[in-house]
PDB file of N, CA, C and O in Angstrom:
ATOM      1  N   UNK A   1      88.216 108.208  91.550  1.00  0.00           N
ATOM      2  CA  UNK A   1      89.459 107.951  90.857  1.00  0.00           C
ATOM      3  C   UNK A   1      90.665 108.302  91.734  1.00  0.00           C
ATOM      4  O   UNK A   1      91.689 107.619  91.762  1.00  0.00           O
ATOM      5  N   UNK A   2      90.377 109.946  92.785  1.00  0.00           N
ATOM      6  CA  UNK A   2      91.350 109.628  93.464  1.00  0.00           C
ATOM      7  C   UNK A   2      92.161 108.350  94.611  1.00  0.00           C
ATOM      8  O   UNK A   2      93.303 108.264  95.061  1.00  0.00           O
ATOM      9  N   UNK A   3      90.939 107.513  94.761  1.00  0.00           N
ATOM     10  CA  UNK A   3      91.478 106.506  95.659  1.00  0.00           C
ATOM     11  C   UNK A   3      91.849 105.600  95.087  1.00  0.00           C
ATOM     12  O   UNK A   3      92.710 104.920  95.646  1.00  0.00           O
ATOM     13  N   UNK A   4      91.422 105.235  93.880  1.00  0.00           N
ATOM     14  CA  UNK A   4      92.208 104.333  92.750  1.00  0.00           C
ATOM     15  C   UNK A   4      93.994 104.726  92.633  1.00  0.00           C
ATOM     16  O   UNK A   4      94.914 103.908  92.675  1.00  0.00           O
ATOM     17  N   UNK A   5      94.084 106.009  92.500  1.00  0.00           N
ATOM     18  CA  UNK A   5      95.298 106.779  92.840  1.00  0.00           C
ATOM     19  C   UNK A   5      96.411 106.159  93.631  1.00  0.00           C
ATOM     20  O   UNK A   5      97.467 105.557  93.440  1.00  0.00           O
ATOM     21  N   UNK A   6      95.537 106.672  94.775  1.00  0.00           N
ATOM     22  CA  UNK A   6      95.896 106.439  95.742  1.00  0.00           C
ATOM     23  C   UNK A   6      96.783 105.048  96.362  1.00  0.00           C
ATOM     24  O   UNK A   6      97.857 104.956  96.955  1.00  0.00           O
ATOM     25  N   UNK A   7      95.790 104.066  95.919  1.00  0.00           N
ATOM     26  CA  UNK A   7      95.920 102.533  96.034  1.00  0.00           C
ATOM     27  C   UNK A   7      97.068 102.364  95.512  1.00  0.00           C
ATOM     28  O   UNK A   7      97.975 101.900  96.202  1.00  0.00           O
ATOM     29  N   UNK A   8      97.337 102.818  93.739  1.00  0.00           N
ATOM     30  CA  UNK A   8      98.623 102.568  93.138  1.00  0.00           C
ATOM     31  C   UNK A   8      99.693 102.901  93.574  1.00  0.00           C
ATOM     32  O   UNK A   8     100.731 102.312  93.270  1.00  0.00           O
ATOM     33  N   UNK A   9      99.626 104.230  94.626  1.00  0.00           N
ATOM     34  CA  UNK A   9     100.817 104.711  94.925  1.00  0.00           C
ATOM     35  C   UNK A   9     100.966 103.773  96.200  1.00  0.00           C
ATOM     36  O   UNK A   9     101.867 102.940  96.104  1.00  0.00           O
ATOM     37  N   UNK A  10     100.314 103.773  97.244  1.00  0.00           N
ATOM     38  CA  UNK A  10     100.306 102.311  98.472  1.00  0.00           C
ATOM     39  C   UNK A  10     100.929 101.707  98.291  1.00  0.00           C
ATOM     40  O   UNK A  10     101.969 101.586  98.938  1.00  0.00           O
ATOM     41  N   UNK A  11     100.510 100.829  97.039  1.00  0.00           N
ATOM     42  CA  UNK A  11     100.984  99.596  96.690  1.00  0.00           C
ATOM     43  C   UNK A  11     102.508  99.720  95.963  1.00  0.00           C
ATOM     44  O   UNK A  11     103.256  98.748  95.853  1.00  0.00           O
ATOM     45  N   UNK A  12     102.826 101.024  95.506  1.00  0.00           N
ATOM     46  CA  UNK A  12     104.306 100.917  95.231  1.00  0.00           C
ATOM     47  C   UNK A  12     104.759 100.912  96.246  1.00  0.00           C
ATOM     48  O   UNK A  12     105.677 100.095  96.322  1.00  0.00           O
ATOM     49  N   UNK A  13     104.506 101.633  97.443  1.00  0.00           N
ATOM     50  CA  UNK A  13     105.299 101.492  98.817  1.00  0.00           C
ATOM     51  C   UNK A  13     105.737 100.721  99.155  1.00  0.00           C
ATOM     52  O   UNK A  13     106.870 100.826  99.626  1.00  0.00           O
ATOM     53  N   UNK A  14     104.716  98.841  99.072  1.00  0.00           N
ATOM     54  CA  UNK A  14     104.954  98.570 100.008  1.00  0.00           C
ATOM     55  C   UNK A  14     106.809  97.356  99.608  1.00  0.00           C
ATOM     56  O   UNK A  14     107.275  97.160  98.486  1.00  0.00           O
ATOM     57  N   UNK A  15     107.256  96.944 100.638  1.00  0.00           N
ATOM     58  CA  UNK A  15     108.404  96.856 100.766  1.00  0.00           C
ATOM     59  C   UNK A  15     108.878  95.175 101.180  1.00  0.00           C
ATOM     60  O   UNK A  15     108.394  94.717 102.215  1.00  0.00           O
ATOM     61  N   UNK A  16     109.749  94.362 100.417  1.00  0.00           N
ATOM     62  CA  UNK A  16     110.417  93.611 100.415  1.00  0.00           C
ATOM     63  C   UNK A  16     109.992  92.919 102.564  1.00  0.00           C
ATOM     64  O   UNK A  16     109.609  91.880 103.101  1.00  0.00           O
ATOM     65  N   UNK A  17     110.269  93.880 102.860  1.00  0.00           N
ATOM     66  CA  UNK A  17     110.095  93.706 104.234  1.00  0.00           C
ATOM     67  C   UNK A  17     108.620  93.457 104.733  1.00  0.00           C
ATOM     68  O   UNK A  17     108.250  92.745 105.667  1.00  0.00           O
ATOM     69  N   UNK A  18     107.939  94.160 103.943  1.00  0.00           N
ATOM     70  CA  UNK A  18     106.509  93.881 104.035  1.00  0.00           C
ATOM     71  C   UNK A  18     105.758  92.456 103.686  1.00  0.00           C
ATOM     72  O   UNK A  18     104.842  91.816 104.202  1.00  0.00           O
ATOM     73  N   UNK A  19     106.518  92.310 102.677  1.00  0.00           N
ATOM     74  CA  UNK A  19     106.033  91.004 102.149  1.00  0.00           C
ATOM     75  C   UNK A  19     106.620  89.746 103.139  1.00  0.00           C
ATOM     76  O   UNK A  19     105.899  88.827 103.527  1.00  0.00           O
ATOM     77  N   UNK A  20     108.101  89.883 103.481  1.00  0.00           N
ATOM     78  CA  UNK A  20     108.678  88.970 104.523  1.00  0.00           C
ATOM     79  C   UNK A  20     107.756  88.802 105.510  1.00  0.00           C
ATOM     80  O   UNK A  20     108.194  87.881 106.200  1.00  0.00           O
ATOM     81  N   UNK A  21     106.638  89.211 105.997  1.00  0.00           N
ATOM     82  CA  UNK A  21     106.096  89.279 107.393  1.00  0.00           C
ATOM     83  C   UNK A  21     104.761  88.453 107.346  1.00  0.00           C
ATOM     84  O   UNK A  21     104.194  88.006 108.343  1.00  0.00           O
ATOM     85  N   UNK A  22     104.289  88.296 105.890  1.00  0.00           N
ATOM     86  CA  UNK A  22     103.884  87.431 105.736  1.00  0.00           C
ATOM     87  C   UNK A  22     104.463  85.668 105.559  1.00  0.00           C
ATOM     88  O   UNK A  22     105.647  85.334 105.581  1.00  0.00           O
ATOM     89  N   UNK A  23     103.460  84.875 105.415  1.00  0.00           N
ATOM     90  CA  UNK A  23     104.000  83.159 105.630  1.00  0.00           C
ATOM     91  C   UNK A  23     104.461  83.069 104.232  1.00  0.00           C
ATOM     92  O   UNK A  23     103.900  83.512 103.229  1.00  0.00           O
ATOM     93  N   UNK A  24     105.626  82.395 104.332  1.00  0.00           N
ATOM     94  CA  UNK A  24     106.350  82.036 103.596  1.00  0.00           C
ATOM     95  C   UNK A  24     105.457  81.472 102.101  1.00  0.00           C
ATOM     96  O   UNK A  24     105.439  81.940 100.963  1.00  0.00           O
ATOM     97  N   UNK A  25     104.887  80.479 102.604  1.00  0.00           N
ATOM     98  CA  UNK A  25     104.057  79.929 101.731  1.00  0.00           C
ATOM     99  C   UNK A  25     102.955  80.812 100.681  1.00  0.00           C
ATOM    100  O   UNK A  25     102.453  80.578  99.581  1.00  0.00           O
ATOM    101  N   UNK A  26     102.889  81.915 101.641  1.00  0.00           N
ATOM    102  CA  UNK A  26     102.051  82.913 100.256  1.00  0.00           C
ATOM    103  C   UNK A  26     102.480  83.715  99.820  1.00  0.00           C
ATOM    104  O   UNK A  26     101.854  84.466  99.072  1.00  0.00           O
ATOM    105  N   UNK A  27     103.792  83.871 100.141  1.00  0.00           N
ATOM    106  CA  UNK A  27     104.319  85.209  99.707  1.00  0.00           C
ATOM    107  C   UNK A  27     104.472  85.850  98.467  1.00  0.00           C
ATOM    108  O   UNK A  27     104.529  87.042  98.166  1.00  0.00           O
ATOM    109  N   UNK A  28     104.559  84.212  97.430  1.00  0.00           N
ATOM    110  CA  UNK A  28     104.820  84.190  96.090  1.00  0.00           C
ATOM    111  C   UNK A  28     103.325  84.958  95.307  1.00  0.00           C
ATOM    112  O   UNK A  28     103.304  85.813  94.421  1.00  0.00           O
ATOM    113  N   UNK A  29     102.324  84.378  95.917  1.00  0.00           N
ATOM    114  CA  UNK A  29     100.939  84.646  95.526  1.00  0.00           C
ATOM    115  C   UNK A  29     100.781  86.185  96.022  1.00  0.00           C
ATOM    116  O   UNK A  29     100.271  86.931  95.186  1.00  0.00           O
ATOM    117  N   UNK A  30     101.213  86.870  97.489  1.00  0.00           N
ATOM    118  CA  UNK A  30     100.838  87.833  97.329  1.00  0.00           C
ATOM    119  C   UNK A  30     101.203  88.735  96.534  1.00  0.00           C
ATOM    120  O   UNK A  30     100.401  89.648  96.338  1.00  0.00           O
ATOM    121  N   UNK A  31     102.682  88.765  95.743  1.00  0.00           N
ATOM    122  CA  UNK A  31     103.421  89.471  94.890  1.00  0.00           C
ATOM    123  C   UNK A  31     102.492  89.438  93.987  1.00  0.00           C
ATOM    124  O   UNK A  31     101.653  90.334  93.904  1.00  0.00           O
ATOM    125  N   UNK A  32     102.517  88.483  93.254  1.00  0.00           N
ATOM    126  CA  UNK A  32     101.659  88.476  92.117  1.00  0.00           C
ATOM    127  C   UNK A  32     100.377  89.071  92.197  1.00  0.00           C
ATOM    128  O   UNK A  32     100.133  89.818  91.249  1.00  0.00           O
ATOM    129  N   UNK A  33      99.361  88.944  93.168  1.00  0.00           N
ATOM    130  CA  UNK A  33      98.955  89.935  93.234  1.00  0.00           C
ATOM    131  C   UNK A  33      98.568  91.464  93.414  1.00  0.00           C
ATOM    132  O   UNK A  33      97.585  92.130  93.089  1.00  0.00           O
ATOM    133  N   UNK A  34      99.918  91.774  94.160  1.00  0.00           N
ATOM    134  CA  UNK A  34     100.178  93.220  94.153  1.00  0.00           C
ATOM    135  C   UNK A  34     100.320  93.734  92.452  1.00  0.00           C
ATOM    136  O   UNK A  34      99.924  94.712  91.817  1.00  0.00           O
ATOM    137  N   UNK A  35     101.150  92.433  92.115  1.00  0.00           N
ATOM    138  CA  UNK A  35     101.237  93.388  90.497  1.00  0.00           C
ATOM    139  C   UNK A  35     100.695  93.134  89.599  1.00  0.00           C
ATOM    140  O   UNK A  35     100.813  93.628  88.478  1.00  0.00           O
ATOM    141  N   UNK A  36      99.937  92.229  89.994  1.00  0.00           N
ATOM    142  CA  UNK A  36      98.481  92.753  88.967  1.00  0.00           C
ATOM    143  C   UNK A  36      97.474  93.304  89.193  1.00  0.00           C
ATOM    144  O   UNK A  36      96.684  93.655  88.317  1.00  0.00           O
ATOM    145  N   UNK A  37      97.308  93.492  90.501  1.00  0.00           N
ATOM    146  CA  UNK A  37      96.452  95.337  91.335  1.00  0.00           C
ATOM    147  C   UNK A  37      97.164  96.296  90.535  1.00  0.00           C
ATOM    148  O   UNK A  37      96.522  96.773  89.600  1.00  0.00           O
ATOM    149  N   UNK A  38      98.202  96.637  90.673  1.00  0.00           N
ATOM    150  CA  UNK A  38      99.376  97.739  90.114  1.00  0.00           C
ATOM    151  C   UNK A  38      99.002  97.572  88.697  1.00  0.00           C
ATOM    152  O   UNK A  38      98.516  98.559  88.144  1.00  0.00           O
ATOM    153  N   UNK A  39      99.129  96.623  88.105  1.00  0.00           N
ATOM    154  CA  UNK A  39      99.089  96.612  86.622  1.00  0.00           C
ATOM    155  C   UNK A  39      97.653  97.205  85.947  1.00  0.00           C
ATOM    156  O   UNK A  39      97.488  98.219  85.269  1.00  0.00           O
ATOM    157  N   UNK A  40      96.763  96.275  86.352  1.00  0.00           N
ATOM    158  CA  UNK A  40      95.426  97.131  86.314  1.00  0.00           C
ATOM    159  C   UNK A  40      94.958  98.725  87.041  1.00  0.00           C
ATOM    160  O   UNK A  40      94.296  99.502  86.352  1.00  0.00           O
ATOM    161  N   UNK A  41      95.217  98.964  87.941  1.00  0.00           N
ATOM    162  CA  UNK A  41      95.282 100.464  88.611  1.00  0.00           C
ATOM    163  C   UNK A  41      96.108 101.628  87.552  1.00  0.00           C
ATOM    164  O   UNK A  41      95.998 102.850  87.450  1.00  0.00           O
ATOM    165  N   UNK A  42      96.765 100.858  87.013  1.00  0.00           N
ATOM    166  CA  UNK A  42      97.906 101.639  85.959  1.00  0.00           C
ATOM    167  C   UNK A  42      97.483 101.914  84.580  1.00  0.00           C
ATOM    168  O   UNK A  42      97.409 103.026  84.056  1.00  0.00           O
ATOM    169  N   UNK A  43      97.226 100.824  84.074  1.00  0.00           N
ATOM    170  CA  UNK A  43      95.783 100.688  83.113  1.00  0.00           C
ATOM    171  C   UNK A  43      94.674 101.628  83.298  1.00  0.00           C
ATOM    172  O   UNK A  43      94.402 102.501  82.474  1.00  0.00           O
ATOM    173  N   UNK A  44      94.142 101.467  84.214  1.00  0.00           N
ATOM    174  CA  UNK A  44      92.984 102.166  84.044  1.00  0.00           C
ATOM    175  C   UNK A  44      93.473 103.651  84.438  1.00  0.00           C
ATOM    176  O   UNK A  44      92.802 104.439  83.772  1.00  0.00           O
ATOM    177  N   UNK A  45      94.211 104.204  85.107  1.00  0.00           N
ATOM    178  CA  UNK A  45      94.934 105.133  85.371  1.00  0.00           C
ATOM    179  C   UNK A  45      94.949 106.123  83.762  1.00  0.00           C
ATOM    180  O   UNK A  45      94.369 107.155  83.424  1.00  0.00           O
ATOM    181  N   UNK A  46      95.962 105.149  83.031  1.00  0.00           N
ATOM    182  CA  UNK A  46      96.111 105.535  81.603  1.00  0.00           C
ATOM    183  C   UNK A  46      94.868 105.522  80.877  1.00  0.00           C
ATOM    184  O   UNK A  46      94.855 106.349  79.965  1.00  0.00           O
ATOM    185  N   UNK A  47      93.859 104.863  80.995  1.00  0.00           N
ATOM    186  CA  UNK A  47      92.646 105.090  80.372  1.00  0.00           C
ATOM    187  C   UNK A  47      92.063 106.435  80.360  1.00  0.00           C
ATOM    188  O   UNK A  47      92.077 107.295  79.480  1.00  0.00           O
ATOM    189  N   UNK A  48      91.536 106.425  81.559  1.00  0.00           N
ATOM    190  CA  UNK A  48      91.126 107.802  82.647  1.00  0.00           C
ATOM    191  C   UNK A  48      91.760 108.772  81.547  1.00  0.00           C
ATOM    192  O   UNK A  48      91.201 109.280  80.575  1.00  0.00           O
ATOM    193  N   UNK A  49      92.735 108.856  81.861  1.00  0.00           N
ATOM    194  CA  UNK A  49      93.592 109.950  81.581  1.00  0.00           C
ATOM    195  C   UNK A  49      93.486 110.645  79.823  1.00  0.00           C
ATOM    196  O   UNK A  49      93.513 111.837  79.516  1.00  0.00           O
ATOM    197  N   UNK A  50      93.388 109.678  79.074  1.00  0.00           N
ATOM    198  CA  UNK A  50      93.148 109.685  77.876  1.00  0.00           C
ATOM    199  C   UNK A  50      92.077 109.856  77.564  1.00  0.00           C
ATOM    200  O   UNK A  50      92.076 110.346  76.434  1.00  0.00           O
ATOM    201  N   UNK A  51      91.172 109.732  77.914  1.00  0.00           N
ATOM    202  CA  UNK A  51      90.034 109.705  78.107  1.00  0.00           C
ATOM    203  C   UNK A  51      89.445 111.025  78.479  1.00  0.00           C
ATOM    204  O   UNK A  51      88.368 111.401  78.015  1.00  0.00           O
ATOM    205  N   UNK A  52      90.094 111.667  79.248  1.00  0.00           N
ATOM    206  CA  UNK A  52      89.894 113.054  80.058  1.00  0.00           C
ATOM    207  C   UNK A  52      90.892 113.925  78.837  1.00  0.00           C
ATOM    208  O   UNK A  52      90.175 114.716  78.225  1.00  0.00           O
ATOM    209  N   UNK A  53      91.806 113.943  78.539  1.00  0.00           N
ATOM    210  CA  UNK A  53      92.490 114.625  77.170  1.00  0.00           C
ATOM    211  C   UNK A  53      91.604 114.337  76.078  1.00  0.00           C
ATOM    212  O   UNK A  53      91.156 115.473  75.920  1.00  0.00           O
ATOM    213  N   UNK A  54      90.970 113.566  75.122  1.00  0.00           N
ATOM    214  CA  UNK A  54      90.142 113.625  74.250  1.00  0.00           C
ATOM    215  C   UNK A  54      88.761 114.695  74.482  1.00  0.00           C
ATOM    216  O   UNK A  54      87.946 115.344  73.828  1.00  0.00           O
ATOM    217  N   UNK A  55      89.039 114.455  75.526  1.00  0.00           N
ATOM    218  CA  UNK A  55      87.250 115.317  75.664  1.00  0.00           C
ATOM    219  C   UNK A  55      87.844 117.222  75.931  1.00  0.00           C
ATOM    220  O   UNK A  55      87.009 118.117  76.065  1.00  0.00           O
TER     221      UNK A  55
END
């Protein structure tokens, strides 16, 4: 779980500039997939977590 962590925080890093360095043409697609890595990592993040407080 910590590298699940981990990943989420990465992936907030990465930066406008980061994405520029890729081809134009995917750039749109890679966003979207960063934030739905992020979205799910976040999710399950909050699962975890609740999950670990109930018990």
């Amino acid at each position: 779980m910590e590298q699940l962590k981990r990943l989420l925080i990465d992936l907030e890093c990465i930066s406008f500039q980061d994405i520029s360095e890729v081809p134009k043409e995917m750039q749109h697609e890679i966003v979207e997939q960063i934030e739905q890595l992020q979205d799910s990592l976040s999710t399950l993040s909050k699962i975890k977590k609740n999950t670990v407080e109930a018990l």
